[in-house]
N, C-alpha and C positions, 0 to 999 in steps of 0.2 A: 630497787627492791631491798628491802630489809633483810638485815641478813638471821636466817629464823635462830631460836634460843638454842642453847645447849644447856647440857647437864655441866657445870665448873669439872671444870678436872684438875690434874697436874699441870696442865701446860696451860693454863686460862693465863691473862698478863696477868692476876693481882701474883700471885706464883710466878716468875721465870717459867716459857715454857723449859720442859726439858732434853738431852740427848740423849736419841734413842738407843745409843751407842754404850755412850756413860753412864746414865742416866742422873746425870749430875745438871745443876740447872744449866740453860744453854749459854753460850757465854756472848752470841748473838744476842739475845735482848740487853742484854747490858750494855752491849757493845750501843745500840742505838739509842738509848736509853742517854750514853753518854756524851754521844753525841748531838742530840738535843740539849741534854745538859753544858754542854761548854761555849755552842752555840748562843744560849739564853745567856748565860752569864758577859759573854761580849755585847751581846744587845742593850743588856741593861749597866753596865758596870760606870756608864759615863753619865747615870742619871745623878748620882750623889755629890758628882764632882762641878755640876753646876754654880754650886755659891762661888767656889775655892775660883771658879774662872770670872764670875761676877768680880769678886773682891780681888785675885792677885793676879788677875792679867787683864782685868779694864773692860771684860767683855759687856757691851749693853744687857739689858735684859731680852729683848727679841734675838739676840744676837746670839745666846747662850741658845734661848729655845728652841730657835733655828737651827743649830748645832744637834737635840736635843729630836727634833724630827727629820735630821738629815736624815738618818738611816732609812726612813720611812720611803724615803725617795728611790732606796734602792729595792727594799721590800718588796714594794705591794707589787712592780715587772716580775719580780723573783717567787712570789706565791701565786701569782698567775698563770706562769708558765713553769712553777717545778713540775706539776704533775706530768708534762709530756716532759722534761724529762725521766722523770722514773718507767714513762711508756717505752722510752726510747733504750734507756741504759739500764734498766731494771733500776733497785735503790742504793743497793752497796756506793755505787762510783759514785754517783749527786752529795752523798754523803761524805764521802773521799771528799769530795772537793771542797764541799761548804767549809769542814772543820781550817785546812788553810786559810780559807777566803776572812773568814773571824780573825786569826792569827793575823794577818795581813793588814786588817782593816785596825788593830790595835797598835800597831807598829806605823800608821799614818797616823795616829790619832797623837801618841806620846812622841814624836817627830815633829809633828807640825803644832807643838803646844804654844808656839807665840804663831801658829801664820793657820788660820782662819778656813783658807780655801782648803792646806794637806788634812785638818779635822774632819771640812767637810766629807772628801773623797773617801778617808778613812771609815765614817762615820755610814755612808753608801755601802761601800765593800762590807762594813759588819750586817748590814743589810739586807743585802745578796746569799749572804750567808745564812742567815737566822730564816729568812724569808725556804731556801732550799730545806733545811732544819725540821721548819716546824711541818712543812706538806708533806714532802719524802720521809720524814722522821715518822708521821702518824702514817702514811700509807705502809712504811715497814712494817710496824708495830700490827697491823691492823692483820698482815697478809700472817703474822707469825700466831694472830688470837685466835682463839678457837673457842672464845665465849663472847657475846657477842654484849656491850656497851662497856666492857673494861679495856679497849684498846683507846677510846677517845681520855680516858680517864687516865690513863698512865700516860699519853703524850700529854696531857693539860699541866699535870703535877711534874714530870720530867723538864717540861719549860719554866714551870711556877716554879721550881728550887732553885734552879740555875739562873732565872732572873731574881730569887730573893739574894742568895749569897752570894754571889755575884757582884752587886748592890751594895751590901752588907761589906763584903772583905773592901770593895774598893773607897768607901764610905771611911772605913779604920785607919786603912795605908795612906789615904790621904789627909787625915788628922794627924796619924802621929807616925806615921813609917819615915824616911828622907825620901826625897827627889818627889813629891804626892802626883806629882801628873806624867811619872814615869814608871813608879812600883806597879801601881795595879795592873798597869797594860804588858808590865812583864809578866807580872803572874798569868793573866791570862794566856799569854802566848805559850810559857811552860807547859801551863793544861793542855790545850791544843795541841801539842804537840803528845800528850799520852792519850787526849782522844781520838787521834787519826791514827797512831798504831795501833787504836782496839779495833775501829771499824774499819782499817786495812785489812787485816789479821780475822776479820767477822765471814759467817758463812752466810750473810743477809743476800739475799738472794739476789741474782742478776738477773734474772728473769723479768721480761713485758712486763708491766702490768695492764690486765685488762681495760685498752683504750683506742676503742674503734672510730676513728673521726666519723664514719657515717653511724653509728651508733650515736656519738653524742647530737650530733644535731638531729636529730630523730626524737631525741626522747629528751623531753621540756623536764625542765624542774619543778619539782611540787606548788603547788600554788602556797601552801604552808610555810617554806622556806621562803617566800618571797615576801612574805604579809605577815611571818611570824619571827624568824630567826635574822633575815637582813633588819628589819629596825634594832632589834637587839645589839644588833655585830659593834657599833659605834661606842657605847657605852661600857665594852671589854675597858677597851686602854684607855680608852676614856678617865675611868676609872682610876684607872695608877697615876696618870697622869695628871689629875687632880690634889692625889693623895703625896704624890714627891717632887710635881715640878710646883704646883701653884701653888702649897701651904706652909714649905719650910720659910721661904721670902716673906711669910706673912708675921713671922715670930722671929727674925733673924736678930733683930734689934736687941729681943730678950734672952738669943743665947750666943752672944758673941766672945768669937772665939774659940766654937765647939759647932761651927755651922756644919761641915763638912761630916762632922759623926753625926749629928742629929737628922739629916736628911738621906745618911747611909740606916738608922734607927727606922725612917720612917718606912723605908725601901723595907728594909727585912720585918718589919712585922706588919705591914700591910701584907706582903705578898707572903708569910709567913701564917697569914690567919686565912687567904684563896687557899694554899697548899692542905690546910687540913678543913678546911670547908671541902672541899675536892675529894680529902679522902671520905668525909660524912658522906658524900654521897653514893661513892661506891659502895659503902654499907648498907645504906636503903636504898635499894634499886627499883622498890616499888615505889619511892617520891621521885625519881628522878627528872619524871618530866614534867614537876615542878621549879627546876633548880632554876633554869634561867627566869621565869615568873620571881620568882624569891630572891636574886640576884638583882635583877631592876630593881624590884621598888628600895633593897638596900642603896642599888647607886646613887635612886631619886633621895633618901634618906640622909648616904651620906652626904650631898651634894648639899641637899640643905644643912646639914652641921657645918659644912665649912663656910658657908656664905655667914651662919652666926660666926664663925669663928673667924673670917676677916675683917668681918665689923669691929668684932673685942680684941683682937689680939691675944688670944688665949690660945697659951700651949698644950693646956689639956684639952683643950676643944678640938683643937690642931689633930693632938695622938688620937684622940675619938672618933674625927671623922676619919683619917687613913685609917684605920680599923674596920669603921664598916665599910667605905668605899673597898676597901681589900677583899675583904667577904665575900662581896656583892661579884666584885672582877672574877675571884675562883667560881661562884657558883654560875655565874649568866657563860662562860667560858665552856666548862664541862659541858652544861644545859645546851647551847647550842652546838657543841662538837657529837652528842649523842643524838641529838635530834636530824643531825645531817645522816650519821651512822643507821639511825632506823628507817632513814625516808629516802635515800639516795640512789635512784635509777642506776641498772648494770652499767660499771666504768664510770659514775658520775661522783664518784664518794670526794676525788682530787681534787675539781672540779668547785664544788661546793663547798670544802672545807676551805680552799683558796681563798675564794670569796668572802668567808665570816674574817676570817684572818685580815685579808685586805680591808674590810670595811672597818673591822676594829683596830684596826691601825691609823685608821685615819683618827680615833678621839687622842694620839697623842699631839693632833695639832690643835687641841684645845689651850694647852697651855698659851701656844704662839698667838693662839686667837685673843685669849685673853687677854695678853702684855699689847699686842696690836690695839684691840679697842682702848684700851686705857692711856696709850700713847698717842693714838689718833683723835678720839674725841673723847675723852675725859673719862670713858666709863669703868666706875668702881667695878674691884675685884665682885665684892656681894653681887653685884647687880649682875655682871656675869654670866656668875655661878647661876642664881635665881632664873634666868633665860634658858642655863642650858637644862636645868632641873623640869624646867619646862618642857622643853622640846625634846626630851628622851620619855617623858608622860604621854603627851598629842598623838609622839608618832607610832607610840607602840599600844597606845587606844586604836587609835586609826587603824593599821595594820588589823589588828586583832575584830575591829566590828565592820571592814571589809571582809573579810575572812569568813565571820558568821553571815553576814547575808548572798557573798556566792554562793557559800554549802547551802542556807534554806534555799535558795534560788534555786541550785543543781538536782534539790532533793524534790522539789516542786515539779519542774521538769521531768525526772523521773518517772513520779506517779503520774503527772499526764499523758505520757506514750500511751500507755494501754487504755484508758481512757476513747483518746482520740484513734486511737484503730478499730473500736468498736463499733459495728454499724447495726441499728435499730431496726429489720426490715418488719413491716406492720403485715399483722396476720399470722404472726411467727409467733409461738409462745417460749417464752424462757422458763427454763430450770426447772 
């Protein structure tokens, strides 16, 4: 059930709500706010450092990109089962924990920088982490709003900054800081360590959250979510992953010896131009449930600029398409997080937002997909791309003209009940 409008107040999220006490803003939204934030920033901080492993530690290319969706491995178990925990333990402690589990998973990552397997583990445990983050992070956020579609928007953007800078700082430190496959994952750890004393120290509630196991199996998920927002989910990270793993490789040649900033570059202003597409849309809230529609056909957009732009080897084609690709990833992101928010059966909000999350986590194995084909049988990057541009169009046509003829179908239906209860007897007169 959607949850009905409000009038914005003082405590709506684009405002901090407030304490009724102080009435200074509350220091619980920040507190989860940051914790999503340092969580994203672990997820993504090892996207930039892929060349630097390509070029100064011998890693193949599937080998990096495997590295690159290892986390994914710990993920998508970790988004599928945070919501029972936040059923379980309310959100405060999921949150406790994740911020460690980040910290943890960056201290295997700069540890095991010659050995392959400690990355991988590393790379899981950030995983497990981001994966509790991003479910429990917007189930808090959701239970502290009191206007209804700016809680999906401040956990989309609270992810989006923390994987831009994130990206971005580790991107620098690895150009020109010492030790480049040891700074960044200190810094991160440092954060961690001030994001788990703000959401220790937070009054984020320990309370259930509404999640009655016979209630969920009871009550289906919207047919819309299934025909409208799951083909969407794919082409999220899809998305970035296009934009920072598959196009700096494509122009390395023409900027060497500056590989490791250019693809920390690409990281912060793709995911730089999601974070204020994201806030466009909170400002029109009567377009909103076009963003992910307008999202797609960017991905499908950018998707095609960069198939030209693996053919030429062209750097500004390169910066062009992580641009719209970025766009595309902020708006279809919010668009589907709102859309689970409007249409989400009681206890089912964890549930379904799980799910987009997990699905769009899987487009960050496009890259692996990519370097696989092209290693396995020959096929060019362009040709690819052009496949997957394809198949993010089919399926979310499809989705979208099963959808319209259930509903004619359902509506047809309808009008025939009364119809068919109707009985003619002769000799009767009507009306």
């Amino acid at each position: 059930m959607a949850r009905p409008q409000t009038v914005p107040t003082a405590q709506s999220p684009t405002v901090p709500a407030r304490s009724v006490r102080t009435g200074r803003p509350d220091r619980t939204w920040f507190s989860v706010c940051a914790a999503m934030f340092v969580v994203a920033w672990g997820g993504n901080q090892f996207t930039p450092l892929l060349t630097m492993y390509r070029t100064e530690r011998g890693f193949s290319e599937i080998a990096v990109n495997t590295l690159l969706f290892a986390y994914v491995v710990g993920l998508i178990p970790s988004l599928l089962l945070a919501h029972r925990l936040a059923a379980r333990w309310g959100t405060r402690d999921p949150l406790v924990l994740a911020v460690p589990l980040s910290a943890l998973g960056s201290i295997l990552v700069a540890a095991g920088s010659h050995n392959p397997a400690l990355m991988f583990a590393g790379r899981m445990s950030t995983g497990v982490a981001l994966g509790i983050g991003m479910v429990v992070g917007g189930l808090a956020l959701d239970s502290l709003s009191t206007t209804s579609g700016r809680a999906p928007r401040a956990s989309a953007m609270s992810l989006t900054s923390g994987f831009a800078v994130g990206a971005g700082a580790a991107g620098a430190l690895a150009q020109w800081a010492p030790a480049p496959t040891t700074t960044p994952f200190v810094l991160h750890g440092v954060l961690c360590a001030g994001g788990a004393a703000l959401i220790a120290r937070s009054t984020t509630s320990t309370a259930r959250t509404r999640s009655d196991p016979q209630e969920r199996n009871r009550t289906p998920l919207p047919r819309a979510f299934h025909l409208l927002v799951i083909p969407a989910a794919p082409w999220i990270f899809g998305a970035l992953g296009i934009a920072y793993a598959v196009l700096p490789p494509i122009v390395a040649a023409e900027l060497a010896g500056f590989d490791s900033a250019f693809s920390g570059l690409l990281c912060l202003l793709s995911l730089g131009l999601g974070f204020f597409a994201q806030r466009l849309v909170g400002r029109t809230p009567r377009r909103s449930g076009q963003a992910r529609l307008i999202g797609l056909s960017l991905f499908v957009v950018g998707t095609l600029a960069a198939a030209v732009a693996a053919a030429t080897a062209s750097v500004w084609l390169v910066v062009a398409a992580a641009s719209v690709l970025g766009i595309g990833y902020g708006l279809t992101l919010v668009g589907c997080l709102r859309d689970c928010e409007r249409s989400a059966p009681p206890g089912r909000l964890g549930t379904m937002t799980g799910r987009v999350y997990c699905l769009g986590y899987l487009g960050f194995g496009l890259p692996t997909a990519i370097a696989w084909l092209h290693s396995s049988f020959a096929v060019g990057t362009t040709t690819s791309l052009l496949w997957i541009a394809a198949a993010a169009v089919v399926t979310n046509i499809a989705g979208a003209v099963i959808l319209g003829i259930t509903r004619r179908k359902q509506a047809a239906d309808v009008c025939a009940v009364p119809a068919a209860g109707t009985t003619h007897h002769p000799g009767v007169r009507r009306g």
